[in-house]
C-alpha positions in Angstrom: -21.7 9.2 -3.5 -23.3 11.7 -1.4 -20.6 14.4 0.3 -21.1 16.7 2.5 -18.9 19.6 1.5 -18.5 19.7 -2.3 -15.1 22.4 -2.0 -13.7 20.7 -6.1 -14.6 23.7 -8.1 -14.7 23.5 -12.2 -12.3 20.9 -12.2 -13.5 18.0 -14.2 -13.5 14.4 -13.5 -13.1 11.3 -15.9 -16.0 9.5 -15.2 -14.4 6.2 -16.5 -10.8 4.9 -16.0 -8.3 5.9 -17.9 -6.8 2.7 -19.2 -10.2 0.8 -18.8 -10.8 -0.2 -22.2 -7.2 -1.6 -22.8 -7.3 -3.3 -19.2 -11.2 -5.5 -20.2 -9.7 -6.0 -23.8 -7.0 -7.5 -22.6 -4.4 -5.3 -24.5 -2.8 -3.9 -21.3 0.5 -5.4 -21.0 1.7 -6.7 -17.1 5.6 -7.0 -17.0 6.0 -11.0 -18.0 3.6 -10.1 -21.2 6.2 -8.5 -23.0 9.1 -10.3 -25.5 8.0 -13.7 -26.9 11.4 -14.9 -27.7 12.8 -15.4 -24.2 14.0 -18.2 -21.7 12.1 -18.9 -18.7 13.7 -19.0 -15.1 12.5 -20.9 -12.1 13.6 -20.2 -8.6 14.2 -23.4 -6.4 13.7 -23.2 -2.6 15.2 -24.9 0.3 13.1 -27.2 2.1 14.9 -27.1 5.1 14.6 -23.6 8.0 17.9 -23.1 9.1 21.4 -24.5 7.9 23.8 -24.6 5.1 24.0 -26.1 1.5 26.8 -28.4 0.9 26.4 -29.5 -2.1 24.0 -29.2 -4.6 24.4 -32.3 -7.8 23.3 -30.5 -11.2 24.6 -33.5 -13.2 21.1 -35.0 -14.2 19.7 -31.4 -14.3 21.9 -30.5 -16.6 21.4 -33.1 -19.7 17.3 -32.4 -18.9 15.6 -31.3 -22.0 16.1 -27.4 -22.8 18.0 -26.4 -20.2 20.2 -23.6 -20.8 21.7 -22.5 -17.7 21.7 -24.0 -13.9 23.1 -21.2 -11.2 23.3 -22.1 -7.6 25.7 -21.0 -4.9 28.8 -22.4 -6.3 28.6 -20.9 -9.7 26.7 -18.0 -8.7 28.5 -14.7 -10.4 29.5 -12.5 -7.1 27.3 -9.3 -7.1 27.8 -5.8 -5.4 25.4 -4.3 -2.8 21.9 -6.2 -2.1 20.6 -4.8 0.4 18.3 -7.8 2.3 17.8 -10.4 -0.8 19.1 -14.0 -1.0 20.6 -14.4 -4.3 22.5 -17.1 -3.9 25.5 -15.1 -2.7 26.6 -17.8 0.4 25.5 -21.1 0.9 23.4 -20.4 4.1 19.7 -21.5 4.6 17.8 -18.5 7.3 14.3 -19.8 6.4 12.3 -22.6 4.5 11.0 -21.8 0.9 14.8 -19.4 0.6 15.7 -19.2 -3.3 18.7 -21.2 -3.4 19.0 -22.0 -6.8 17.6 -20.7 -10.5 17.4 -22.8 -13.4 16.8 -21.3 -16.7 15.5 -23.1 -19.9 13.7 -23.0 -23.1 10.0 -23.2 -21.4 8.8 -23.1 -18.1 7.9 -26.2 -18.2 11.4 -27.7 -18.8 12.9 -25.3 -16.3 10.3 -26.5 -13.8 11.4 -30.5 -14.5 15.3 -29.6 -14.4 14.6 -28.4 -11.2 13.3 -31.7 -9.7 16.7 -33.3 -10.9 18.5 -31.4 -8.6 20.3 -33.4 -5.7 20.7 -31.1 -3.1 22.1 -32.1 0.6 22.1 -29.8 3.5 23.5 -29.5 6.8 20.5 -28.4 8.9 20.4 -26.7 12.1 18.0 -26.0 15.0 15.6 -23.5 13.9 13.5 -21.1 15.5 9.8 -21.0 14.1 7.0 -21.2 16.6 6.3 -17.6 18.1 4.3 -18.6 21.0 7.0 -21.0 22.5 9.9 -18.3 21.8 7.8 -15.1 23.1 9.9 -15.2 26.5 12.8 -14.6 24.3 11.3 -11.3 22.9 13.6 -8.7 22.7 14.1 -4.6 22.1 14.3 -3.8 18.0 18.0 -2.5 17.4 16.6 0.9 16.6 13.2 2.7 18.3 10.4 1.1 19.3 9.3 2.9 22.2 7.8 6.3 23.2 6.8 7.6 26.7 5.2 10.7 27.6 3.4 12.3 31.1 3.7 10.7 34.5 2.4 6.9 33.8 2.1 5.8 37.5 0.9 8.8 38.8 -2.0 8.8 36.0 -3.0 5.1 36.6 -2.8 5.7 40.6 -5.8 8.6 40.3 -8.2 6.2 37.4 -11.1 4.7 38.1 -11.5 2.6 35.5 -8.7 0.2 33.9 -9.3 -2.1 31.2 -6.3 -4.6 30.4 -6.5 -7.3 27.6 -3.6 -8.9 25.5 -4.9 -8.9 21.5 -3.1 -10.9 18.6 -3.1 -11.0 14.8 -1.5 -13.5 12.4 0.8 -13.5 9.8 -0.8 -12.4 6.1 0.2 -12.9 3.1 0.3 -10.7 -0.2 -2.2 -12.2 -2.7 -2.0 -10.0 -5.8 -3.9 -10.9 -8.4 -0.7 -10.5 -10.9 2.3 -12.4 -8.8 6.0 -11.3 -8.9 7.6 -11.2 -12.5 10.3 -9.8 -14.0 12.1 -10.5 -17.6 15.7 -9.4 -18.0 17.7 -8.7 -21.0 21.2 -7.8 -21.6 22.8 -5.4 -24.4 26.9 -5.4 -23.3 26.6 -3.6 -20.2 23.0 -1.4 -20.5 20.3 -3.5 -18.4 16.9 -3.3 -19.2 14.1 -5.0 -17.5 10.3 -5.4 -17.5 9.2 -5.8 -14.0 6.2 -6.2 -11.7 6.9 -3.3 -9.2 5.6 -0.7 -6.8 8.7 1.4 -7.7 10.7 1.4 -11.4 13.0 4.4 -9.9 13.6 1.8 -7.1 14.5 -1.2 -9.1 16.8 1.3 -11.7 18.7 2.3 -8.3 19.0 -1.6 -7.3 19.9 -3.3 -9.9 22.7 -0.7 -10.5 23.8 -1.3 -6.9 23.8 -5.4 -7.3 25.6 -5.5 -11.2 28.1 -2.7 -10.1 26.8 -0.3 -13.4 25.6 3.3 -13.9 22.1 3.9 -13.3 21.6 5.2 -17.0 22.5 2.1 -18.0 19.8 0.7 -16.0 16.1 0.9 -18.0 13.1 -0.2 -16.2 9.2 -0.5 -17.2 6.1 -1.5 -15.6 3.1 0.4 -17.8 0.6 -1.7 -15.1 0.9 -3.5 -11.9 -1.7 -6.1 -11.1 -1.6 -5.1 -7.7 0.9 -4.8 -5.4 -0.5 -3.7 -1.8 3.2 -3.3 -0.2 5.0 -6.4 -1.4 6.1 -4.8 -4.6 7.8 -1.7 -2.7 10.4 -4.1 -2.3 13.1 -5.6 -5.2 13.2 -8.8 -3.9 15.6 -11.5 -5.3 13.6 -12.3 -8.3 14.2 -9.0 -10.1 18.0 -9.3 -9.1 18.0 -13.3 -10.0 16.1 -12.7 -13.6 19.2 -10.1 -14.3 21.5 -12.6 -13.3 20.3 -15.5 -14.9 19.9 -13.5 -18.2 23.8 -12.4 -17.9 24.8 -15.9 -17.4 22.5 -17.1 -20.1 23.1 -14.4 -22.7 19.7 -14.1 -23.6 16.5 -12.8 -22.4 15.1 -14.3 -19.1 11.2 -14.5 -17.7 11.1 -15.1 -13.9 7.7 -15.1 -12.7 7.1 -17.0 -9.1 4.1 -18.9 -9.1 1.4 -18.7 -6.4 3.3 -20.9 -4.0 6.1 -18.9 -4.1 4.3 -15.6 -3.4 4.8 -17.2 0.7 7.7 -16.8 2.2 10.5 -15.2 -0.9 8.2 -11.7 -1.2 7.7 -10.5 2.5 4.3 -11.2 5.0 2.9 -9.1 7.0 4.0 -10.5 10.5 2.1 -11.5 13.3 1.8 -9.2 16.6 0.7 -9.6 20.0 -0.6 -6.7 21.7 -0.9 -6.1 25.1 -3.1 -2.9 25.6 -4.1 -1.0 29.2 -6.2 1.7 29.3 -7.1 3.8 32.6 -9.3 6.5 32.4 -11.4 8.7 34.9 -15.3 8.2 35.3 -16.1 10.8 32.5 -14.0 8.8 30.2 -11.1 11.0 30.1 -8.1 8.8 29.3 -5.5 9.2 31.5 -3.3 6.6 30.6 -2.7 4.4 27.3 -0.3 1.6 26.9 0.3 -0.3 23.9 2.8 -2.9 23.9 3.5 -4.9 20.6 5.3 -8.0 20.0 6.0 -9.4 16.3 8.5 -11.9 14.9 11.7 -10.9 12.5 13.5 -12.6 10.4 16.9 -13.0 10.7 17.2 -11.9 7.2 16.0 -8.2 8.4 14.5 -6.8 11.2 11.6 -5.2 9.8 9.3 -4.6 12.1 5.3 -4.4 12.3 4.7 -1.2 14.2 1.7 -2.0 15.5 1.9 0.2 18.9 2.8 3.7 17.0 -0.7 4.2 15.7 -1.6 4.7 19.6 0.3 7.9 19.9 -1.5 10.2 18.1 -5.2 8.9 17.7 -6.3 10.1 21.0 -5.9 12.7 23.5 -4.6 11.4 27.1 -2.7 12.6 30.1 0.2 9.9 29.5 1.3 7.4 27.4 3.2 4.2 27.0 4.0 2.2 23.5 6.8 -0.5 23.3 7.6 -2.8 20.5 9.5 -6.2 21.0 10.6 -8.6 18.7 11.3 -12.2 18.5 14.0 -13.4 15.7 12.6 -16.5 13.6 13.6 -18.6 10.6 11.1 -17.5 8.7 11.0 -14.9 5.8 11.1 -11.2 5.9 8.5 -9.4 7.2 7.7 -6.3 4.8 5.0 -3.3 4.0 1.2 -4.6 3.6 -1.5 -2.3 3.0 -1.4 0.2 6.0 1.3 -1.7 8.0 1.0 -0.9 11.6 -2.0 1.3 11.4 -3.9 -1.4 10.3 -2.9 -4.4 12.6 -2.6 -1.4 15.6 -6.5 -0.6 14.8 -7.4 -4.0 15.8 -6.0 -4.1 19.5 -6.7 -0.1 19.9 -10.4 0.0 18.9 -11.6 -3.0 20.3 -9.3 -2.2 23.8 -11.2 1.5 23.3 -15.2 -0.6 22.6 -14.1 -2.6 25.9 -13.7 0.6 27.6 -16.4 2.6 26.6 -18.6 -1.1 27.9 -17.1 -0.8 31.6 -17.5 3.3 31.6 -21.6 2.6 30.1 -20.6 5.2 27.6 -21.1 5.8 24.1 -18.2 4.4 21.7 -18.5 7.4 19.6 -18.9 9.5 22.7 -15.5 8.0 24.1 -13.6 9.0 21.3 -15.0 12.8 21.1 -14.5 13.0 24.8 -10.5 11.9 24.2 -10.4 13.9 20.4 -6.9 15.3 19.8 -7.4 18.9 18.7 -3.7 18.5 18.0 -0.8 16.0 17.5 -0.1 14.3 20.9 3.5 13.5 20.2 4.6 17.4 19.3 1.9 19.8 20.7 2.0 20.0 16.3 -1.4 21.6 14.9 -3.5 19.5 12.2 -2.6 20.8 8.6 -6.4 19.5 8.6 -8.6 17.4 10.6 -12.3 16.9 10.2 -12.8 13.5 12.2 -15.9 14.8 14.1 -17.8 15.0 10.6 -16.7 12.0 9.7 -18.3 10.5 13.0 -21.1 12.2 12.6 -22.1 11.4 9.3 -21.2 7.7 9.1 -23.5 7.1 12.4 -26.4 9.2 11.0 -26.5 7.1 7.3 -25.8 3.9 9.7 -28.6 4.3 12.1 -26.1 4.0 15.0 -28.7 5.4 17.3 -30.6 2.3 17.1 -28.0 0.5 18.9 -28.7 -1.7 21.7 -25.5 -1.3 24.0 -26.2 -5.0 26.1 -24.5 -7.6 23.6 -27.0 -9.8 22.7 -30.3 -8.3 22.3 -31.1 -7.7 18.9 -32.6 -10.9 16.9 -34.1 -11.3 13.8 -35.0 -14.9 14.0 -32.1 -17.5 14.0 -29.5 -14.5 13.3 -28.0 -12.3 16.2 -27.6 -9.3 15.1 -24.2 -6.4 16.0 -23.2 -3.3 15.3 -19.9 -1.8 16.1 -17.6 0.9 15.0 -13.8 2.3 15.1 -12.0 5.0 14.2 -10.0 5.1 10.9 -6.2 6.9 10.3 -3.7 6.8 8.2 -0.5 9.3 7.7 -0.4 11.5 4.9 3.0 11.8 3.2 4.2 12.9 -0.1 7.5 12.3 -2.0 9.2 15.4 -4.5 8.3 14.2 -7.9 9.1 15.4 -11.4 7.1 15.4 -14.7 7.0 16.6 -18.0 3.9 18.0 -19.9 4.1 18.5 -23.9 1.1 20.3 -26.5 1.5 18.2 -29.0 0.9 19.6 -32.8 -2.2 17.6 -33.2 -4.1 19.4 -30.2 -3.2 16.7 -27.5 -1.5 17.0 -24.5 1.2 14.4 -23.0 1.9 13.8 -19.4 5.1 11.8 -18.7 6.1 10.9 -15.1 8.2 7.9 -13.8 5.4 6.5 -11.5 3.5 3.8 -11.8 0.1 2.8 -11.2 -0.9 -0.3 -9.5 -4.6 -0.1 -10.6 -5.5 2.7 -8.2 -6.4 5.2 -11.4 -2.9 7.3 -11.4 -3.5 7.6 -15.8 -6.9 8.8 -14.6 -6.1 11.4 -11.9 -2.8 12.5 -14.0 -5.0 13.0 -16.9 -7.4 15.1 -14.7 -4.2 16.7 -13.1 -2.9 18.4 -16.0 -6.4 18.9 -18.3 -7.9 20.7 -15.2 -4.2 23.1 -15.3 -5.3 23.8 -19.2 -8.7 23.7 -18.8 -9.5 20.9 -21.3 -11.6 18.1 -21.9 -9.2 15.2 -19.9 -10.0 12.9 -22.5 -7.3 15.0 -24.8 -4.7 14.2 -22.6 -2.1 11.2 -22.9 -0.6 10.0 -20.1 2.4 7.8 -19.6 3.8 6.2 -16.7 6.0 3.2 -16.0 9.2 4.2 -17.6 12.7 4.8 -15.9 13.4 7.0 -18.6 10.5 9.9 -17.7 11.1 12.0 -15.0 11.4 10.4 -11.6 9.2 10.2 -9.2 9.0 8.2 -6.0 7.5 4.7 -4.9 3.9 3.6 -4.8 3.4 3.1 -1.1 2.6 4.7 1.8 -0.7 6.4 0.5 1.9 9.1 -1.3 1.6 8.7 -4.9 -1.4 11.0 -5.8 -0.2 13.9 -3.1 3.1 13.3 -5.1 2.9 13.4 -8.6 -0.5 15.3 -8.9 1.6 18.5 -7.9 3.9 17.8 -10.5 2.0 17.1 -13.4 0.0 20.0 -12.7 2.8 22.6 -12.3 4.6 20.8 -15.1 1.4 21.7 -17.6 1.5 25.5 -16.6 5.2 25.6 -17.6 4.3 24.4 -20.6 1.2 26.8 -21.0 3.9 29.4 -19.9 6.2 28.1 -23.0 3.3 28.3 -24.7 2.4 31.9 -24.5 6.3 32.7 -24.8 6.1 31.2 -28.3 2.7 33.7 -29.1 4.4 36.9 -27.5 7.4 36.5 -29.5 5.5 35.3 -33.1 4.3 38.8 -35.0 1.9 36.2 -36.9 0.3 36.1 -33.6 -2.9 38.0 -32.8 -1.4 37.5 -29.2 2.1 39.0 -30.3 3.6 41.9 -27.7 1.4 40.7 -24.9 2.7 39.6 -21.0 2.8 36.0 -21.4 1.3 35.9 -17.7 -1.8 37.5 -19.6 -2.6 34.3 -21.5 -4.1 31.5 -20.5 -5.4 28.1 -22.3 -9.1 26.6 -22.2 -10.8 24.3 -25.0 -7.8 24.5 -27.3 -7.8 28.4 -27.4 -4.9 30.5 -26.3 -6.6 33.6 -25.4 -5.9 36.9 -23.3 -7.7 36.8 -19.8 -8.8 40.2 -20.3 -9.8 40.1 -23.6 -10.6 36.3 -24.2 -11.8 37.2 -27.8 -8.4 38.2 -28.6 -7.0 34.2 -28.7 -5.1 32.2 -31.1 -6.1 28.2 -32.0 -3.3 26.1 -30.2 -2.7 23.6 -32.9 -2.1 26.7 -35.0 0.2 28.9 -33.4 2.2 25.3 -33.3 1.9 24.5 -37.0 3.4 28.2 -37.7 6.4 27.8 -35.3 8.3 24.5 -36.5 5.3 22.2 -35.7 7.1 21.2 -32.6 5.5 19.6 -29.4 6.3 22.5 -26.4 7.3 21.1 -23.8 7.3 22.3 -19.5 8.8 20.6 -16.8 8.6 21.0 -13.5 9.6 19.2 -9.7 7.0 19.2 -6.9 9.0 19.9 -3.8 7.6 19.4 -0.1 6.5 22.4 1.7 9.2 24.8 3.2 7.3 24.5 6.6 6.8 20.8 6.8 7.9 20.3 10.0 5.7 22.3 11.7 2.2 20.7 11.1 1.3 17.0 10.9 -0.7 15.6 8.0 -3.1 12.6 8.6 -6.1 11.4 7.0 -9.2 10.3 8.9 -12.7 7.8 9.4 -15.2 6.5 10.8 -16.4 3.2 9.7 -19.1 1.3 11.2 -20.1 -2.7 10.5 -23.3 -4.5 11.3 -23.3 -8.2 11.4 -25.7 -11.4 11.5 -24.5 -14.1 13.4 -26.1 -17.7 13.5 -27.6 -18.6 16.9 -26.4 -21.7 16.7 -24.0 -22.4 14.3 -22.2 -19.0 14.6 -21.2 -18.5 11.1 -20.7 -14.5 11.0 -22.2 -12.2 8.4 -21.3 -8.7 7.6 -24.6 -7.2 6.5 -23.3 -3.4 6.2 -20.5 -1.6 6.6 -20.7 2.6 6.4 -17.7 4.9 6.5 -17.1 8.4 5.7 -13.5 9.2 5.2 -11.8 13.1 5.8 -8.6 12.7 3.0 -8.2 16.1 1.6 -9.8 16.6 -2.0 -11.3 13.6 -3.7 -9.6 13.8 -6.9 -11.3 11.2 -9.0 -14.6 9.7 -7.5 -14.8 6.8 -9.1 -10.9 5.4 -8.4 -11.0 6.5 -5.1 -14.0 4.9 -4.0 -13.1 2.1 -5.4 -10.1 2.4 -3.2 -11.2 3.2 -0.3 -13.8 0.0 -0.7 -11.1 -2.1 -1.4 -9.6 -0.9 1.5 -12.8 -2.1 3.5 -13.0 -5.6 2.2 -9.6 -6.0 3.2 -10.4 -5.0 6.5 -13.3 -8.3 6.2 -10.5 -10.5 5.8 -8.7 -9.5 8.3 -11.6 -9.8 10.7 -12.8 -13.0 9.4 -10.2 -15.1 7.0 -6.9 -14.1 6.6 -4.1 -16.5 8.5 -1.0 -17.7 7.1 -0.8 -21.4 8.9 3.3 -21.8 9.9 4.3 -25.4 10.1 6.0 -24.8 13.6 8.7 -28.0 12.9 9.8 -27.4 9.1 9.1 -23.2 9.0 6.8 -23.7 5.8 3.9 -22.0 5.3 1.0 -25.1 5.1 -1.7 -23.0 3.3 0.6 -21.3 0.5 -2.5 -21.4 -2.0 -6.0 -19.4 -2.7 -7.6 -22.9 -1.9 -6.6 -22.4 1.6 -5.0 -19.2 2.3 -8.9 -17.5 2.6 -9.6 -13.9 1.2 -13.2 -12.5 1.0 -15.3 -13.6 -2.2 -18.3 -11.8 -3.8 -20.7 -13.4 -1.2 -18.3 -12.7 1.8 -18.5 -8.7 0.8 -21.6 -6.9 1.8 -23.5 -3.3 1.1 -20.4 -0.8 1.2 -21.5 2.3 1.8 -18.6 5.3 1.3 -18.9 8.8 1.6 -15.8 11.2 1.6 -16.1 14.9 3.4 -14.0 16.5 0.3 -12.5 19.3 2.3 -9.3 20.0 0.7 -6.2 20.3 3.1 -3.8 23.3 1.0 -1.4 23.1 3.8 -0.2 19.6 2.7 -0.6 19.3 -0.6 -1.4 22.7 -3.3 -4.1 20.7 -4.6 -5.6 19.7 -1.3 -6.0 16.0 -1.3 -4.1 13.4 0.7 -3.7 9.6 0.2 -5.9 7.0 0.4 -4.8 3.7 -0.3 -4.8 2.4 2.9 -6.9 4.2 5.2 -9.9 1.9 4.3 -8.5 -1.4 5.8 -7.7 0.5 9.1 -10.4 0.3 11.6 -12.5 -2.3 9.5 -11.3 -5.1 11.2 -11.9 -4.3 14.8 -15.5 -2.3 14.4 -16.3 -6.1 12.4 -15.0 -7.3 15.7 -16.7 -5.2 17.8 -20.1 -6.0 15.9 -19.6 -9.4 16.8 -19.7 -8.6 20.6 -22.5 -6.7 20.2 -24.2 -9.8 18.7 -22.9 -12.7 20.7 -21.7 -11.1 23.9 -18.5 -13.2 23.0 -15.2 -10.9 23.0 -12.9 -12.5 20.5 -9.0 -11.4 20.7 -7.3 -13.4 18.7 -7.6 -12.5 14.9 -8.8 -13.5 12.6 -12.5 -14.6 13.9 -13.2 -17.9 13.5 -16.1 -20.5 14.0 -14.5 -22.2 16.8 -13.2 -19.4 18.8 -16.9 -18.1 18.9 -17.8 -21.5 20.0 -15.4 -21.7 22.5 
């Protein structure tokens, strides 16, 4: 990966993952791989949308071979605060696919057959599933939503050019590779749980809160999460319903939801319709943007997908509208997926900003430089750092941008039409206080302990770095672990906040310890170090040594072995920035799509796609490339395949499977080319680098989209692109 600035120093980089070997062994445990000797739980779902349970038979269930346990509503044991989860607490139905029962037995297998004995009757009522027919019932969220700044009329009264366009995008659904599991066991009253999550400190707190107990009597691992991309930020009633069913049981309980189950139980992304006007003046100046969003909730929660809130900050304009509405539906909760808002926003906002730049015969690229925000729109705020310029100029130069035609339609390579668009990329940067701990160990290692966890986006890697690069060591000396309630706590995986979080930590964490360290040499007479200023010392290659005399040092293992042979240990709590609140912290890109679309046929190809990304130091190039790819070819699906399909008479979801629910595949994904500017931003983060989980699915979508017009001269609106709306 080529970068333009190169501002990391002597810090060294693992050039492999961290956990690689165990993870294409197949001796990295996922939370249902642990404890052999345990019963298995299966959830069972309503099949109706809306109503009430009013009697569920468990007679035949019950003499079914193995089965240890059945717990519905009726026999459910009453638990303390939940928070939005249905865990079979009342007997009403708010959506189709709703756990309403558990049965636990000796294999899956039998628990799965039990369930099928179950004679359950309802008493259904009218529902409220299809968005389109109930968008006239929209309504204002309970809290926020809207944001209004400069003199709208008078703005729009003085533009000459106004584009208006409504834009929608679909439900999605979560598709982890590793679905929802959790296995529960019991000792008196101390919980302890394996479980798939985003968030062990969040689970500890939760489970506390539903089973009325301390938190120390609440232990939680997760050593690796197959993925989780938003849906595991949340304990959803699986965890809660494993606990349960292993208390009733009195033995250990495995709950893992099969695919089918992943739809509906375990939050969606939810649909939005946007409805965007833009009025500028004849140089392109914006003068007015208004972003209107509408998405469904369920009447579970009313969580909402902030689609519009992107729009107040990306560009500079004289005023501004944003609204959200919402319209309540049976259906389950909406919830976090990878760059919620931002990334469903980016759609409406840079394909409303291509159409635009088309009706002003100016320069996409140009359009947004002309409208740049040299500062936060919403608070006058400055940048803690902002390099998007770069970014735009660098992406289009390795893209060839300049050979653009700007007429939709022109360029052909035989049968294929060929496109190339491009959008702007943005995500926030945030960052959580976090704790860790940092030992020497007597046999010349180094541990790092901090309660995260990583989802597969290299936290043991960039941890490992973290605290080697504070000693000056070879990384590959350091041991890290992570996924354990019991290490020090540390916030959730989500957001892009875990690397600008824990990072800090483990770093200062490892010069307390190589502060302990030198205390222990000061004080030992044995010492060739003895009597000096333990802020003299320093580590590097295993050596304690004196910075101003570095041949005056002491072997680390040694000076160890003479003191008790005991591992010395620093702590230390990464705090947020005393001045917070007077800068704002984003990261930025530019990414830029070509695509091939048959003449007649239109099947669409994406050929290319380029993007150059401004998030702070690159920490590790390797994970976070792979990242921000990821990122990318999530942004394909978006543009071409993602839609969950919403039966609009029964509230299920119709393609609850990988056979039908479509994601890219090897041949969907083309050339990825990613370049990151590496120019550390020290006024977020002490190490310079922000987050970049989700940056890389924002903008992808709509420059795909874009690409498209510029091939086919056909503006599609409606996500995600399909054959027949190109053929339309």
């Amino acid at each position: 990966m080529n970068a333009t600035h190169d501002h990391q120093q002597s810090a060294q980089q693992l050039d492999h993952r961290y956990e690689a070997r165990l993870k294409v062994t197949g001796t990295a445990k996922y939370a249902a791989e642990f404890q052999n000797d345990v019963a298995h739980g299966y959830i069972v779902q309503s099949t109706i949308p809306a109503g009430t349970i009013t009697s569920i038979d468990q007679a035949a269930a019950a003499k079914a071979s193995g089965v240890l346990a059945i717990i519905t509503p009726f026999n459910a044991p009453k638990l303390g605060e939940l928070g939005n989860v249905n865990v079979l607490q009342n007997t009403t139905v708010l959506y189709n696919g709703q756990p309403i029962a558990v049965v636990v037995a000796r294999s899956l297998l039998e628990a799965q057959q039990a369930a099928k004995l179950l004679r359950i009757e309802y008493k259904q009522q009218p529902a409220k599933i299809d968005f389109n027919a109930l968008a006239d019932e929209a309504r204002p969220p309970k809290r926020g939503g809207s944001s209004r700044r400069g003199d709208p009329e008078a703005s729009l009264a003085k533009a000459t050019t106004v584009i208006e366009q409504t834009y929608s995008t679909p439900i999605q659904n979560h598709n982890p590779m590793e679905p929802h599991a959790t296995i529960a066991t019991w000792d008196g009253d101390k919980l302890h749980v394996f479980d798939a999550t985003q968030g062990i400190t969040g689970v500890k707190q939760a489970l506390a809160r539903a089973f009325s107990i301390p938190q120390d009597n609440v232990h939680v691992q997760c050593p690796y999460t197959g993925g989780g991309f938003g849906c595991k930020g949340y304990v959803w009633s699986n965890t809660i319903l494993a606990a349960m069913a292993a208390k009733v049981a009195q033995r250990p309980v495995k709950l893992v939801l099969g695919r089918e189950q992943m739809f509906g139980p375990v939050g969606s992304r939810p649909n939005t319709l946007q409805h965007i006007k833009l009025a500028a003046s004849a140089d392109g100046k914006l003068l007015l943007q208004q972003h209107d969003s509408t998405c469904y909730v369920s009447f579970i929660s009313e969580w909402i997908e902030s689609a519009a809130n992107p729009t107040t900050l990306l560009y500079d304009s004289e005023s501004l509208i944003v609204s959200h509405r919402v319209v309540d539906l049976n259906l389950g909760m909406g919830t976090w997926q990878r760059a919620p808002g931002e990334a469903t926003g980016s759609v409406g906002f840079e394909i409303a900003l291509d159409e635009l730049a088309e009706k002003l015969n100016i320069d996409p690229i140009q359009l947004r430089l002309i409208n740049y925000a040299e500062k936060d729109p919403r608070q006058g705020h400055p940048w803690s750092s902002k390099h998007l310029r770069e970014c735009y100029t660098q992406a289009a130069e390795r893209f060839g941008w300049s050979k653009r035609t700007p007429q939709p339609g022109q360029h052909r390579e035989g049968n294929k039409l060929i496109g190339y668009g491009m959008a702007t990329a943005n995500y926030g940067a945030s960052r959580s206080p976090s704790s860790a701990v940092v030992r020497f160990l007597p046999n010349g290692r180094v541990f790092a302990g901090i309660g995260t966890q990583d989802l597969g986006t290299g936290t043991y890697t960039i941890l490992a770095q973290a605290a080697a690069n504070a000693l000056s060591m070879d990384p590959n000396l350091v041991d890290v672990q992570l996924g354990d309630s019991a290490l020090p706590r540390s916030g959730g995986s989500g957001g892009s906040t875990t690397a600008a979080s824990v990072c800090p930590a483990v770093h200062d964490a490892a010069i307390q310890a190589k502060l302990k360290l030198a205390q222990l040499a000061v004080a030992d007479a044995a010492s060739p170090l003895h009597g000096s200023n333990p802020e003299d010392l320093d580590t590097r290659s295993g050596q304690l040594f004196l910075k101003s005399s570095p041949d005056r040092s002491e072997n680390i293992t040694t000076l160890i072995a003479r003191n008790g042979n005991n591992p010395v240990e620093g702590t230390a709590t990464s705090e947020l920035p005393k001045d917070r609140d007077t800068f704002s912290s984003h990261s930025w890109g530019a990414i830029f799509a070509e695509v091939a679309v048959d003449a007649d046929t239109r099947m669409v190809k994406v050929r290319r796609l380029v993007g150059t990304y401004d998030i702070g130091t690159l920490i590790n190039q390797k994970t976070g490339t792979n990242q921000l790819i990821g990122g990318v070819v999530w942004g394909i699906s978006m543009a071409l395949h993602e839609e969950a399909v919403i039966d609009p008479i029964h509230g299920r979801t119709v393609n609850e499977s990988f056979a039908e629910y479509h994601v890219p595949v090897n041949a969907d994904v083309p050339e990825i080319d990613i370049t990151c500017l590496n120019i550390p931003d020290y006024k977020f983060n002490p190490l310079g680098s922000r987050g970049i989980g989700e940056i890389g699915i924002t903008g992808t979508a709509a420059a795909i989209g874009n690409a498209i017009y510029n091939a086919t001269g056909k503006r599609v609106r409606n996500f995600p692109i399909t054959l027949d709306k190109l053929m339309a």
